[in-house]
C-alpha positions as CSV (number, residue, x, y, z in Angstrom):
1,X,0.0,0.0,0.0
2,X,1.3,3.2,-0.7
3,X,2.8,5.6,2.2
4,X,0.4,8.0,1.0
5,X,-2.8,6.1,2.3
6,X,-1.1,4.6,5.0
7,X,-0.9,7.9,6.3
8,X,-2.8,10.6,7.1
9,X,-4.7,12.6,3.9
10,X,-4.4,16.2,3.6
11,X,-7.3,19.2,4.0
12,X,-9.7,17.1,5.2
13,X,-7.9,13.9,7.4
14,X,-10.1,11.5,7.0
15,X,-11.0,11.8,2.9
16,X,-8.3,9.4,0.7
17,X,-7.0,12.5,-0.9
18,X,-3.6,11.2,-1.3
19,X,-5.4,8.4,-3.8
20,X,-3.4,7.4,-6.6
21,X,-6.4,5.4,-8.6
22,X,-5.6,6.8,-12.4
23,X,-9.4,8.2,-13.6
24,X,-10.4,7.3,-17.6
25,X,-11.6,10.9,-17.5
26,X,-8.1,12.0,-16.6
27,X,-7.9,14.4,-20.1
28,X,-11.7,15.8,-20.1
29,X,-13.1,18.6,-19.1
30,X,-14.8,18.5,-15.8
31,X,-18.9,18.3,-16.0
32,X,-20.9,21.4,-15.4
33,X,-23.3,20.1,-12.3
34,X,-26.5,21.4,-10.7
35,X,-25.0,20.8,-7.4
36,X,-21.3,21.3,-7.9
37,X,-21.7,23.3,-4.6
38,X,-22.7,20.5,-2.6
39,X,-19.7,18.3,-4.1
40,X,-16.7,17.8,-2.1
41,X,-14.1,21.5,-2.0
42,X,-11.1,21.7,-0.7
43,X,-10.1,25.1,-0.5
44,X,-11.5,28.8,-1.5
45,X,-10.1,32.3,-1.8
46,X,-11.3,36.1,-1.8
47,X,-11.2,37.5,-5.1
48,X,-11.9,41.0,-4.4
49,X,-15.4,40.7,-4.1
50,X,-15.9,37.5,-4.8
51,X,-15.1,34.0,-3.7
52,X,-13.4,31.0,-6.0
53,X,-13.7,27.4,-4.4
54,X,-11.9,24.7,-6.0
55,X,-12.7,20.9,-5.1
56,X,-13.3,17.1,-6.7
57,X,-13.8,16.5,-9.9
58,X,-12.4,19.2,-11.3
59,X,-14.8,21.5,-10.0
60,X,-13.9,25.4,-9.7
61,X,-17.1,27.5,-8.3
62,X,-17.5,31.1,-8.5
63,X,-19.3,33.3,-6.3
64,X,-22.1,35.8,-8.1
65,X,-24.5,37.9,-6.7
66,X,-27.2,35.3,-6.9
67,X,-25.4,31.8,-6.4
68,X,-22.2,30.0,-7.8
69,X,-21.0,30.0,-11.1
70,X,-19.5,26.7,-12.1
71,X,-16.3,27.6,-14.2
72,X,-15.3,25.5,-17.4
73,X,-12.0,22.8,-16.3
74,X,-10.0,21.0,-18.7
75,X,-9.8,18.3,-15.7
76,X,-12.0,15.7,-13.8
77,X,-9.0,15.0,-11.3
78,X,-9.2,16.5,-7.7
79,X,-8.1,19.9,-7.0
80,X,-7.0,20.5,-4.0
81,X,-5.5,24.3,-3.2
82,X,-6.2,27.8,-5.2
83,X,-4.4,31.3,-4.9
84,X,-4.8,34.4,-6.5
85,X,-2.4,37.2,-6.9
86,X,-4.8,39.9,-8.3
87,X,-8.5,40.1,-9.0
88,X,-7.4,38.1,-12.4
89,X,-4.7,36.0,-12.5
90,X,-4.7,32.8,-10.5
91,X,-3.7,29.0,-10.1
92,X,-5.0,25.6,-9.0
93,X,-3.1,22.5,-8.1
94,X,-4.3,18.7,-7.5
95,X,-4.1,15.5,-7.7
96,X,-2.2,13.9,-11.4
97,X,0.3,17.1,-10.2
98,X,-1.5,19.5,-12.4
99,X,-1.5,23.3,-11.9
100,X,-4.0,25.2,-13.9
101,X,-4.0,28.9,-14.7
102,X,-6.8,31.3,-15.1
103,X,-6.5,34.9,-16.7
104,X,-10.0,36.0,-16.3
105,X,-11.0,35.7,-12.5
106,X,-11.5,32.1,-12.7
107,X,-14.0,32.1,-15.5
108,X,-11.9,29.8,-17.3
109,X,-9.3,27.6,-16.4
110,X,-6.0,26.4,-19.2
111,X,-3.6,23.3,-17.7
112,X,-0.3,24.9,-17.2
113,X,1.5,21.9,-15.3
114,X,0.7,18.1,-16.6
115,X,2.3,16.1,-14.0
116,X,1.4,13.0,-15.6
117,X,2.5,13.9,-18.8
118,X,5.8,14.9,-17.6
119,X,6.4,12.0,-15.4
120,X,5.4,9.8,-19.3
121,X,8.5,11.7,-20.7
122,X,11.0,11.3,-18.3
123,X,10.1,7.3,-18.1
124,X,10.5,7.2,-22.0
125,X,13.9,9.4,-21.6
126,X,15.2,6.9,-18.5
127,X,14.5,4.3,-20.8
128,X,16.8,5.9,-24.0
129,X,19.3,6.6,-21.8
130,X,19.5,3.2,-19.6
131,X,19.9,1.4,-23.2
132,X,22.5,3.8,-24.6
133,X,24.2,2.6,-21.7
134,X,23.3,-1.1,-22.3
135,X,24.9,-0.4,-25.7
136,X,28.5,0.7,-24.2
137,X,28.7,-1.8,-22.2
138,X,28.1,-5.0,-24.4
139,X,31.0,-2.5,-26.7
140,X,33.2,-2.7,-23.7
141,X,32.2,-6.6,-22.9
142,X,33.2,-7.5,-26.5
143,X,36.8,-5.6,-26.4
144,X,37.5,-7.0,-22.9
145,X,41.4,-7.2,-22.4
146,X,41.3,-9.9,-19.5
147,X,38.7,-12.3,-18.3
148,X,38.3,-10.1,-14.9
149,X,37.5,-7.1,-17.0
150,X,35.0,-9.4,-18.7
151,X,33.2,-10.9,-15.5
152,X,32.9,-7.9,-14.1
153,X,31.8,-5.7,-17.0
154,X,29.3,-9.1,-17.4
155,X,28.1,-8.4,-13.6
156,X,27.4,-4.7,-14.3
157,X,25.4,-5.4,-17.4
158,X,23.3,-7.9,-15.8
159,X,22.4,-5.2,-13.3
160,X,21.8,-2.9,-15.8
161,X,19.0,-5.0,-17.1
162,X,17.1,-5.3,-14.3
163,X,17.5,-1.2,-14.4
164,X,15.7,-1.7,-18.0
165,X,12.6,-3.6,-17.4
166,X,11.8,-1.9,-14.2
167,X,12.0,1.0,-17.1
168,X,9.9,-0.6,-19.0
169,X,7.7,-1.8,-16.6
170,X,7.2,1.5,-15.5
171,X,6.9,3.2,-19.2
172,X,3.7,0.3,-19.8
173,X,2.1,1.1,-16.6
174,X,-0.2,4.0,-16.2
175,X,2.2,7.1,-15.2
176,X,1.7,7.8,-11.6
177,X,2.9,11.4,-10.0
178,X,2.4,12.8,-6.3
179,X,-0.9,15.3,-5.8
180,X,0.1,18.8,-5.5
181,X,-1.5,20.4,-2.2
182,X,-1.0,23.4,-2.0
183,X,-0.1,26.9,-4.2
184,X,1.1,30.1,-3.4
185,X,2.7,32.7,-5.2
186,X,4.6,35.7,-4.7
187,X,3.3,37.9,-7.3
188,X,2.6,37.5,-11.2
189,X,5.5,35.6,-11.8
190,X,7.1,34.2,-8.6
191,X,5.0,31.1,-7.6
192,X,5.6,27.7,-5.5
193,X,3.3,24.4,-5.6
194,X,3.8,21.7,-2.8
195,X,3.0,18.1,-2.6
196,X,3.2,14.4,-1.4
197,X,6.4,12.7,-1.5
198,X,8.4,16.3,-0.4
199,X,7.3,18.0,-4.3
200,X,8.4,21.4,-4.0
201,X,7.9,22.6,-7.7
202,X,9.1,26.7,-8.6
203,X,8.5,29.1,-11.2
204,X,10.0,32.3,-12.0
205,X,8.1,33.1,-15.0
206,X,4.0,33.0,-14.2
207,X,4.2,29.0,-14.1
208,X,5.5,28.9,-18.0
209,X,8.1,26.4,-16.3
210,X,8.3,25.1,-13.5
211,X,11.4,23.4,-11.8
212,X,11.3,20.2,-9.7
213,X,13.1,22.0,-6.2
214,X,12.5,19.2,-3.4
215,X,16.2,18.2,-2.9
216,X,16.8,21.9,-1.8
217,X,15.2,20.5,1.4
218,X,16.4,18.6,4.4
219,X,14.1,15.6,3.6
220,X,15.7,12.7,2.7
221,X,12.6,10.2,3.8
222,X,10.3,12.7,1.6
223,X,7.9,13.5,3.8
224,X,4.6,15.4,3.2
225,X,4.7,19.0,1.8
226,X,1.1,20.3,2.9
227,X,1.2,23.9,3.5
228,X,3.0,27.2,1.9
229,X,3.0,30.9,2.3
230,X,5.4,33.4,1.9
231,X,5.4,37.5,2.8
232,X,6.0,38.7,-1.2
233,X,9.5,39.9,-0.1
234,X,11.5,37.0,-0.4
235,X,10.8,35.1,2.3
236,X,8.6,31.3,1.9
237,X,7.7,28.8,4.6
238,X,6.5,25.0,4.4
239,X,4.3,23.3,6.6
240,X,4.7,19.4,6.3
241,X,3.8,15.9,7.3
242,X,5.7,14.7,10.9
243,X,5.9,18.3,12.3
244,X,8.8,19.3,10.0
245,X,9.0,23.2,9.1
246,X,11.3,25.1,6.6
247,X,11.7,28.6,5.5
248,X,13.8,30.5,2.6
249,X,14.6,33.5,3.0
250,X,16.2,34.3,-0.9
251,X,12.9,33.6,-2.5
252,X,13.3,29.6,-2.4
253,X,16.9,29.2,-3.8
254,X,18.3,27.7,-0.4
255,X,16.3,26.6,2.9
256,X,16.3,25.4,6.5
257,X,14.8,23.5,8.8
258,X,13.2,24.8,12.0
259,X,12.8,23.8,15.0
260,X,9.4,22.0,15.7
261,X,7.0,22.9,18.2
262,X,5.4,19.7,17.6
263,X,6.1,16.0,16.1
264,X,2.7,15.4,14.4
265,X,1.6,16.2,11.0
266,X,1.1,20.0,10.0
267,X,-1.3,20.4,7.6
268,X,-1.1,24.3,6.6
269,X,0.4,27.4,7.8
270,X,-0.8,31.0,7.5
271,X,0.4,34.5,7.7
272,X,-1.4,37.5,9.3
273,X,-1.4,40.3,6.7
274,X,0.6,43.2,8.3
275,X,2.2,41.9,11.7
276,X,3.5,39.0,9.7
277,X,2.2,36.4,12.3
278,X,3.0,32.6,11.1
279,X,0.3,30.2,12.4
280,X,0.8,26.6,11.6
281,X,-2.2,24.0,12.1
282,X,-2.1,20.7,12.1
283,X,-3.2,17.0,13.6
284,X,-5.0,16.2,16.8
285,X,-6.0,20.4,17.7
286,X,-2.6,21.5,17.4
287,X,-1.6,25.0,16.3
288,X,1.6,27.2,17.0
289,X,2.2,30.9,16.4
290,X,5.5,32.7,16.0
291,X,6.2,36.6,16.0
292,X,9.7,35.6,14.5
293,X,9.6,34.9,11.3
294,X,9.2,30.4,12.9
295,X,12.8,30.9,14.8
296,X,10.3,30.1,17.9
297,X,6.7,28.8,18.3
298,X,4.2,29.4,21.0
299,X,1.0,27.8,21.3
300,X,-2.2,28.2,20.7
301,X,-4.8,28.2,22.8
302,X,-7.7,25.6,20.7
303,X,-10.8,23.6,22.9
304,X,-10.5,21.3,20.8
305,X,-8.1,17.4,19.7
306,X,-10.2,17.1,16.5
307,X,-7.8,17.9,13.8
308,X,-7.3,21.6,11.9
309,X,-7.3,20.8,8.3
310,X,-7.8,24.9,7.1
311,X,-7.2,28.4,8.5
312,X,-7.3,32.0,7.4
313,X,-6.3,35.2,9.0
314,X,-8.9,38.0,8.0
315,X,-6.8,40.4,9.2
316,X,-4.0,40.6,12.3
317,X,-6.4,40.0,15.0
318,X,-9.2,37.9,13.5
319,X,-7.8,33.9,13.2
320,X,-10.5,31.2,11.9
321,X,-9.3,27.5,11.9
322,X,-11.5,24.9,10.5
323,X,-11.4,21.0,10.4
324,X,-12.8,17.3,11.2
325,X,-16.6,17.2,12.8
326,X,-17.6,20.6,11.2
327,X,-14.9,22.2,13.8
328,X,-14.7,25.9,13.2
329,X,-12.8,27.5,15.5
330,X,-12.1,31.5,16.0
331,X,-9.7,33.7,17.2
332,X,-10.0,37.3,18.3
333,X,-6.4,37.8,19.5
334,X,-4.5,36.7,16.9
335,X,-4.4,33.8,17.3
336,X,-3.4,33.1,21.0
337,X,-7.1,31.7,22.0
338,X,-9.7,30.2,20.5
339,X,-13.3,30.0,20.5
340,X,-15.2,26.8,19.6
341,X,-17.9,27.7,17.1
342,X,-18.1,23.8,15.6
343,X,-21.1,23.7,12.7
344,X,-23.6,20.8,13.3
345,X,-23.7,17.8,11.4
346,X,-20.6,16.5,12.0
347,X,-18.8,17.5,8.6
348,X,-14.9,17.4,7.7
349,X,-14.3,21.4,7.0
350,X,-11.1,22.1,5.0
351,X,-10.9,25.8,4.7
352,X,-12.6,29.2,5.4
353,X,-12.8,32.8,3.7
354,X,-14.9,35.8,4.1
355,X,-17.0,37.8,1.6
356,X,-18.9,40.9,2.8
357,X,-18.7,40.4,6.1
358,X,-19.7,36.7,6.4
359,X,-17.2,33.5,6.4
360,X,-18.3,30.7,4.0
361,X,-15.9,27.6,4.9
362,X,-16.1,24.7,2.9
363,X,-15.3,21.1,3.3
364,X,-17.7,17.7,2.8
365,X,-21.1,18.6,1.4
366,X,-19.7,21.7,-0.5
367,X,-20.4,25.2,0.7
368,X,-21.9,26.9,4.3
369,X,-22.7,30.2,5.9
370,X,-22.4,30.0,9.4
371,X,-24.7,32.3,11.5
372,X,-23.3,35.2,12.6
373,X,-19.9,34.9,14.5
374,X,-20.4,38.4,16.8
């Protein structure tokens, strides 16, 4: 079974959203539905006046003065994290490692990243290049000076064989590539994706290409990238699976590890809009805040062990944090206490935002509107 269901899922921790099942659908367009806002969303953004919500299927929703507006996807695969840089320009990750791309407010989405298309190519270009080197060698077997040379040259061959059909194998199976989970980006041009399996992907150039950054990070046993935020100055942090943190400070060319406040799984990290306040959330109630850029944690005050899959600072003061059994929790103080405000019916939340006054998390069963918060 793969380490990605044998461990915790992301957003909401008890949905398989780590699956790796490879859908038929994989190169449609996802279905305009009646009630795409009672499907399954993972994650939804402000957009000046408006709200985007992103989710299964492939489903993007956008807020209008009278309902939702389901926007047209070329995707059916999970989305799992949106982020906007200005009222127009804005990206989606998910599952198959895709990243789309909207230039219109989220009208209409184009597929900027194919994870799965990539991950086809570099199989077929392992392949080339393992038998180029099955080539060399059977030169060098033939023009052997000594029988040593021979027998060993031999030995390396054979083990260069087994290299080839696990190429093969791997080039006539289905293509399989980590979910992304989360996107954020800098400004128009500066962005950073994060996934299973420690993907850290970065582009310099509006997500026109993107380069594959996870061995910049101290985590060699791959674990989890869940959560990332930055402060648009140069500065990035990831949240991620077994309590690990890490920040850049030179806009994501080098990074280090900080010191935990906690072993368990983070699942996101946020930052308050002018104090710079870092608040990372995570498994079993736990949440941390720092006032120093994560060089030290304090922690948060939550009435709750259910886990926090989602959070959102509204502004330096105002905290929410939202996860398993419709848990909405609210801070006041920036995030020292919290207040339990859990929604009934028991549903996994996965992330919150506010629009005219009024948050509208969202999570299993789509969208809510919780009553009044004052």
């Amino acid at each position: 079974m793969p380490r990605a269901i044998s461990r915790a899922g992301v957003r909401i921790v008890l949905l398989s959203l780590l699956s790796w099942s490879i859908s038929a659908t994989y190169a449609e367009d996802a279905l305009l539905m009646p009630l795409a806002d009672r499907s399954l969303l993972l994650d939804i953004v402000a957009v000046d006046d408006r709200l985007v919500a992103v989710g299964e299927r492939g489903h993007i929703l956008v807020s209008t003065d009278t309902g939702w507006e389901q926007s047209r996807v070329p995707t059916r695969q999970m989305l799992t994290a949106v982020h906007f840089v200005d009222a127009r320009r804005g990206w989606a990750v998910g599952h198959d490692g895709l990243i789309l791309m909207t230039s219109n407010g989220g009208l209409e989405w184009s597929r900027q990243y194919d994870g799965l298309a990539l991950q086809t190519a570099y199989n077929r270009s392992q392949l080339q290049s393992l038998n180029g080197r099955r080539k060399t060698l059977e030169q060098n077997v033939a023009g052997a000076e000594s029988a040593e040379d021979r027998a060993r040259l031999l030995t390396a061959l054979e083990v260069l064989q087994l290299d080839i059909e696990d190429a093969e194998y791997a080039l006539a199976e289905p293509p399989q590539t980590p979910p992304l989970l989360d996107v954020w980006f800098r400004d128009a041009l500066c962005g950073y994706a994060v996934g299973a399996f420690g993907t850290l992907l970065i582009t310099d150039d509006g997500g026109v290409s993107w380069i594959r950054a996870g061995d910049r990070l101290e985590n060699d046993q791959q674990m989890h990238l869940n959560g990332v935020v930055g402060d648009g100055l140069g500065s990035v942090w990831i949240a991620a699976e077994s309590g690990l943190l890490f920040r850049s400070q030179d806009g994501g060319v080098s990074w280090v590890m900080l010191d935990s406040p906690y072993q368990g799984t983070f699942f996101g990290i946020a930052r308050a809009p002018e104090s710079g306040r870092l608040i990372v959330y995570g498994l079993r109630g736990n949440a941390f805040y720092s006032d120093d850029s994560g060089d030290s944690w304090q922690r948060s005050n939550t009435p709750t062990d259910r886990s926090i899959a989602g959070g959102r600072w509204l502004n330096d003061r105002f905290v929410v944090l939202v996860g398993n059994v419709g848990s909405l929790l609210i801070s006041r103080d920036g995030g020292v206490n919290f207040s339990d405000r859990s929604l009934p019916g028991r549903l996994n939340l996965s992330a919150v935002a506010m629009r005219r006054g009024h948050l509208i998390v969202v999570g299993q069963g789509g969208i809510y509107q919780p009553e009044s918060i004052e």
